[in-house]
C-alpha positions in Angstrom: 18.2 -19.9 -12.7 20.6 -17.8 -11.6 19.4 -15.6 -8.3 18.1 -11.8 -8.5 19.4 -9.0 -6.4 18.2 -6.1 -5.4 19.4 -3.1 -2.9 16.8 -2.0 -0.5 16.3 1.8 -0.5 15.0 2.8 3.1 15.7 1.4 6.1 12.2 1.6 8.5 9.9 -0.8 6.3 12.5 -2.2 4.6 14.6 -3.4 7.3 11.4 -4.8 8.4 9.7 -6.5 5.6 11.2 -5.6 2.3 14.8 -7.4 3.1 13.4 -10.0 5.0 10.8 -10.9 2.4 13.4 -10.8 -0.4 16.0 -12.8 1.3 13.1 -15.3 2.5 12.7 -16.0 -1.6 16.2 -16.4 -2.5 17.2 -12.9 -3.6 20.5 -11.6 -3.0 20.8 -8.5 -1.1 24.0 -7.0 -1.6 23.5 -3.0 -0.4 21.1 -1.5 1.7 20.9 2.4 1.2 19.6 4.8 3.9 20.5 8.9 4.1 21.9 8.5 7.1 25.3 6.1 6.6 25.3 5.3 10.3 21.4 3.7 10.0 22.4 1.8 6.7 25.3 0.4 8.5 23.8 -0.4 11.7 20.7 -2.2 9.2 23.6 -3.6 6.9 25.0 -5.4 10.3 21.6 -6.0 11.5 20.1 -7.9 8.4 23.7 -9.9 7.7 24.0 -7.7 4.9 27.4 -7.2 3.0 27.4 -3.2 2.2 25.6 0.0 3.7 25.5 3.1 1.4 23.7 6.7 1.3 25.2 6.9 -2.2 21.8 6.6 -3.8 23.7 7.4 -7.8 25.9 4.9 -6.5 23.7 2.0 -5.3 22.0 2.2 -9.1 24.8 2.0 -11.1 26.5 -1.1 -9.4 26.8 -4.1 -11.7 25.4 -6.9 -9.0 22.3 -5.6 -8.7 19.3 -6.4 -10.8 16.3 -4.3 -9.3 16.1 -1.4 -6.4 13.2 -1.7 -3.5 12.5 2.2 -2.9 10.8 1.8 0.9 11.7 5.6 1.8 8.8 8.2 2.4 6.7 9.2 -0.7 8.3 12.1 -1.2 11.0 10.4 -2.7 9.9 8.5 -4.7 9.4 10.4 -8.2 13.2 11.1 -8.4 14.6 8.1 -7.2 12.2 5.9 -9.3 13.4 8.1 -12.3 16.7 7.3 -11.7 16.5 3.4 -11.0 14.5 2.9 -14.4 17.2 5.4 -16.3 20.1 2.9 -14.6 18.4 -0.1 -16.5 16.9 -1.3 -12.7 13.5 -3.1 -12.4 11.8 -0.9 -9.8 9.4 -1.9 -6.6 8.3 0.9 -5.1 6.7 1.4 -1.7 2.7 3.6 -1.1 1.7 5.8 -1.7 3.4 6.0 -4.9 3.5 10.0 -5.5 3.2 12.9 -3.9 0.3 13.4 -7.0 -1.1 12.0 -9.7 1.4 14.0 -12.3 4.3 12.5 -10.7 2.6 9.3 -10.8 1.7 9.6 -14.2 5.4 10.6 -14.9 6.8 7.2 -13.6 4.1 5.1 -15.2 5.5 6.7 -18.2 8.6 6.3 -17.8 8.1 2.7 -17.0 6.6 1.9 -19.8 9.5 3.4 -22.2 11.9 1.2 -20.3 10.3 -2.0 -20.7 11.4 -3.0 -17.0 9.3 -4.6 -14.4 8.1 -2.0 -12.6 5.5 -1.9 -9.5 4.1 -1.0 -6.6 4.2 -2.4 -3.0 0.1 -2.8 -2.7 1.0 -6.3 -0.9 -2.6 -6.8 1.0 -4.1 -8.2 -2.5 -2.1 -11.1 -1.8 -3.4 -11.0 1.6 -5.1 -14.1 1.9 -8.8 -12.4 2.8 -8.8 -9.8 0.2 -7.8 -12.5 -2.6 -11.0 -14.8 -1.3 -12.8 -11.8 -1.8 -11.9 -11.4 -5.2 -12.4 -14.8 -5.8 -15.5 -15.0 -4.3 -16.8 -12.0 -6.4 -15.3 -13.5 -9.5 -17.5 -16.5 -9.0 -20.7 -14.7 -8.5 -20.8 -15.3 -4.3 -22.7 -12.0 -4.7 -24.4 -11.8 -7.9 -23.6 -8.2 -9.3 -21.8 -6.4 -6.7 -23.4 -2.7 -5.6 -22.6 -1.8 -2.3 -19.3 -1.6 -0.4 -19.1 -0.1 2.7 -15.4 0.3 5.0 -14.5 1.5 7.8 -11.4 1.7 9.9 -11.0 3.1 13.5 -7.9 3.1 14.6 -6.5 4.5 18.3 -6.2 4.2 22.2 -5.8 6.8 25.1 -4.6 10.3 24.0 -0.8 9.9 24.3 0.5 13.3 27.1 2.7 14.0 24.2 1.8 14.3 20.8 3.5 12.3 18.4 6.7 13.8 16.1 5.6 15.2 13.5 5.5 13.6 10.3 5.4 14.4 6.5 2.6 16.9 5.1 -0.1 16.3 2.7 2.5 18.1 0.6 5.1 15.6 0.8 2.8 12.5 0.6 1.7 12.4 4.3 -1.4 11.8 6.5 -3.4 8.2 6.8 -5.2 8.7 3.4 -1.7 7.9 1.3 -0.6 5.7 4.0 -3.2 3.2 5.1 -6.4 4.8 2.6 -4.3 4.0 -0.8 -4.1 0.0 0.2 -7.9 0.3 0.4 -8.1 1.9 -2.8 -6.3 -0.5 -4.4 -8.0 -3.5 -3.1 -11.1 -1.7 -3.9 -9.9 -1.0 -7.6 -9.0 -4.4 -8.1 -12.6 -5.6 -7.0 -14.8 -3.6 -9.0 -12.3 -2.1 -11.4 -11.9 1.8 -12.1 -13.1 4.7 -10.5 -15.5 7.3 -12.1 -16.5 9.8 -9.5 -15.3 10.7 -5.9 -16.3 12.9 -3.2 -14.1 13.0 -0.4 -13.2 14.7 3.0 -10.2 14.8 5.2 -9.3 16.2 8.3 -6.8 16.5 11.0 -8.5 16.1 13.9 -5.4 15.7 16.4 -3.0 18.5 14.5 -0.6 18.9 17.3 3.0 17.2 16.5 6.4 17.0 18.1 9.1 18.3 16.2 11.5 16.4 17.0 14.7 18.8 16.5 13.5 21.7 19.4 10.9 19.6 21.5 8.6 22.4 20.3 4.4 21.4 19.7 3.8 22.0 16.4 0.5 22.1 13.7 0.9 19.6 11.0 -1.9 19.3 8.1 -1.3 15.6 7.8 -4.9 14.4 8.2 -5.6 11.5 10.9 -9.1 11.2 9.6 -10.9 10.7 6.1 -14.0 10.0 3.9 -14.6 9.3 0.7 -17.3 8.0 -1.6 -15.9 6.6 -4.8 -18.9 5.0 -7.3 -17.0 2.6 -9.9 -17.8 2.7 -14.3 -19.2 -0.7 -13.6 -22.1 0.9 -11.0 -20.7 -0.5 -7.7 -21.0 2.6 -4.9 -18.4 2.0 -2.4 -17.8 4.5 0.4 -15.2 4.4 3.7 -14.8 6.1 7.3 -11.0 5.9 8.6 -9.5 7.7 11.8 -6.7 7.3 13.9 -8.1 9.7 16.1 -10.4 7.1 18.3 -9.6 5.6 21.4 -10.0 2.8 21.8 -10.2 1.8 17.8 -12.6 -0.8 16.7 -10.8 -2.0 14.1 -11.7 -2.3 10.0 -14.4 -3.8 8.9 -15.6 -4.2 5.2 -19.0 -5.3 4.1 -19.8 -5.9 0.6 -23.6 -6.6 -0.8 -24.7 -7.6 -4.1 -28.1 -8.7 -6.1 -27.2 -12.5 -5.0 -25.7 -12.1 -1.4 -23.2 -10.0 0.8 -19.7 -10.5 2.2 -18.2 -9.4 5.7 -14.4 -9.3 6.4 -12.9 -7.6 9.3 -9.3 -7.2 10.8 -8.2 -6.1 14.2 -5.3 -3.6 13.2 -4.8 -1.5 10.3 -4.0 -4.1 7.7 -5.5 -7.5 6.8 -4.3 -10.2 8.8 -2.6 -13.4 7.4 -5.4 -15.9 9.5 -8.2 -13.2 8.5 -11.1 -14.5 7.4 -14.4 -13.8 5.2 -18.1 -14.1 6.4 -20.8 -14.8 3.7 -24.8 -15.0 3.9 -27.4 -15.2 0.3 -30.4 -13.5 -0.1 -33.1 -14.9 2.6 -30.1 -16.2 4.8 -30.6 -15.0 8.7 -26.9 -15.2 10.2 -23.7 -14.8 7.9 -21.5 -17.7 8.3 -17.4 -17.9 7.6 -16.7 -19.4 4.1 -14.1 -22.0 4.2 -10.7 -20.5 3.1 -8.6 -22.0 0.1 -5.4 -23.3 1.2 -4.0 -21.5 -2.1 -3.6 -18.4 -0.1 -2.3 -19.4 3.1 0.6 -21.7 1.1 3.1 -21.1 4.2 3.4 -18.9 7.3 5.9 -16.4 8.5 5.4 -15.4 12.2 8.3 -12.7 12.1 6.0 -9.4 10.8 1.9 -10.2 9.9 3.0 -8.0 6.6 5.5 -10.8 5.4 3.3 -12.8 3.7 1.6 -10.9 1.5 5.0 -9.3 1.0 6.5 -12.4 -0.1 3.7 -13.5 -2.4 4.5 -10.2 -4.0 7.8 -10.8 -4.5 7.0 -13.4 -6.1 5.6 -11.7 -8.8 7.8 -9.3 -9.0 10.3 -11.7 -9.7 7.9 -13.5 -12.5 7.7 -10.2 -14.1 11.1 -9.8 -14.3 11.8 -13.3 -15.9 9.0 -12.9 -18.1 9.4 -9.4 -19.3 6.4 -8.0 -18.1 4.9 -5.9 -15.1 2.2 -7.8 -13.2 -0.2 -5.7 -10.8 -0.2 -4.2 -8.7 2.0 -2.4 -11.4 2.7 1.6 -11.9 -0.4 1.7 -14.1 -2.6 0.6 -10.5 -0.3 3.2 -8.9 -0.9 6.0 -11.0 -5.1 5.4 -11.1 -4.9 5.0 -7.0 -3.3 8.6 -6.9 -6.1 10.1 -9.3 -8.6 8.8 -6.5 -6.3 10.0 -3.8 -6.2 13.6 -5.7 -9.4 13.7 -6.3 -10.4 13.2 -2.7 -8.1 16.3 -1.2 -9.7 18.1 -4.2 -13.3 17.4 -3.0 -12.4 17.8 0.3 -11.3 21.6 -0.4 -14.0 22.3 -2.9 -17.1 20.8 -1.6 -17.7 18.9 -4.8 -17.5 15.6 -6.7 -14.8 15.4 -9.0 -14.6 12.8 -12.0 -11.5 10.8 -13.6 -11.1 10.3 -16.7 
């Protein structure tokens, strides 16, 4: 069959892992698109790509392309998607997905009345610990799941500068969308859908950089988060996160059942590709690692930790699009991530557990 090809929208994680990963399955990448022309060219020359844009209109409407990778910041994201699926373009679009769940909902939509492959860039289920995990659940490793418990602590020595400042909550920033919706989603595709959340986020480190005057700024970008989610199925699962340690410890996630519980940590902030999963039944004294299935380890890509999993999900990206269909993580496990998302700000500000429908 004939190759795909896609432009790459956003040059920071795209240059990285997006391009990469795509040419690394024998996709064609004819255009990479950034605002800045100067970046996309610099990228273009970089990656051994043919053409640079920041004609975004442009880049959708060219004949040679078959889908568009949006990698730019979430705020983004609702128009360009739009725009993509209106061109006739199969869409892969970075996390978080939406500023909100309306927007979210709005793309789903929109997805759906298309008919294209469209989904999101939730790449750690093909990490190969969290897809043990599922596996092992699926099997019964547990019995019937109840508990989950995560945490991630993330950090080092207080910096003499602040960092520059980033997005707002407003526009989709702060370490809830960016490193809280990939455990959401992982979460969601264990146990299934959420029911009730109560949430809390702060921003315990406020001070930014802005990087145009030099000047110490206040962002509301939160650096640190809770949130207890409990699932329709009965599983209560709840998670500490903070970038605002130093030094970090890590994430850890431990997972307990009728039958037995499961332990899998990672020494960063995303799942590593030789991570591994620790296991222990009822009446067991130590837990023990479980051996891993070769299945999801099938190759190894030393250039970014984050290119195997990508990979894997290009690869069903791609299936989807042969097939006709949008295989998850799709815009449907995009749109239910943002409802827990919202519903954690909003129970953050009120005080109070929110449901979703």
């Amino acid at each position: 069959m004939a190759a795909l090809r896609v432009g790459v929208v956003g040059l920071g994680f795209g240059a990285t892992v997006h391009v990469p990963a795509f040419l690394s399955e024998g996709w064609e990448v004819p255009v990479v698109w950034s605002r800045r022309l100067e970046r996309a060219q610099e990228q273009a020359v970089a990656l051994g790509i043919a053409e640079a844009t920041n004609d975004f209109a442009g880049l959708i409407a060219r004949r040679d392309i078959d889908a568009v990778a949006i990698a730019t910041p979430p705020a983004a994201h609702h128009e360009m998607v739009l725009a993509a699926l209106a061109a006739g373009k199969h869409v892969l679009c970075e996390k978080p997905f939406a500023r909100n769940a309306t927007e979210a909902r709005q793309m789903l939509d929109a997805a759906t009345a298309s008919r294209l492959t469209a989904m999101v860039a939730h790449e750690f289920r093909f990490a190969p610990q969290r897809a043990f995990v599922r596996q092992l659940l699926d099997e019964g490793y547990v019995g019937t799941p109840q508990v989950a418990q995560l945490e991630l602590f993330m950090g080092g020595r207080r910096p003499a500068q602040p960092p520059a400042l980033g997005a707002g909550v407003a526009d989709g920033g702060g370490m809830l969308g960016a490193l809280g919706s990939h455990f959401i989603d992982g979460l969601r595709h264990w146990f299934g859908d959420v029911h009730e959340v109560t949430g809390l986020t702060r921003a315990l480190r406020p001070d930014r950089t802005d990087p145009a005057t030099g000047a110490i700024v206040q962002t509301d970008a939160e650096d640190t988060f809770q949130f207890s989610l409990t699932f329709h199925r009965g599983v209560v699962a709840a998670m500490t996160a903070s970038s605002a340690v130093g030094p970090g410890l890590g994430g850890r996630t431990f997972i307990s059942g009728t039958d037995g519980s499961l332990i899998a940590e990672q020494r960063g902030p995303n799942p590593e590709p030789d991570g591994t999963v620790r296991g222990a039944k009822v009446g067991e004294r130590a837990f023990a690692e479980l051996a891993m299935p070769e299945r999801y380890r099938p190759f190894e890509d030393e250039r970014d930790q984050r290119l195997m999993a990508f990979r894997l999900l290009v690869r069903e990206f791609e299936r989807g699009i042969r097939e006709g269909t949008s295989p998850s993580p799709s815009f449907e496990d995009g749109w239910r991530c943002q409802q827990v998302l919202d519903a954690v700000r909003e129970s953050s500000r009120s005080g109070r557990g929110v449901s979703i429908s």
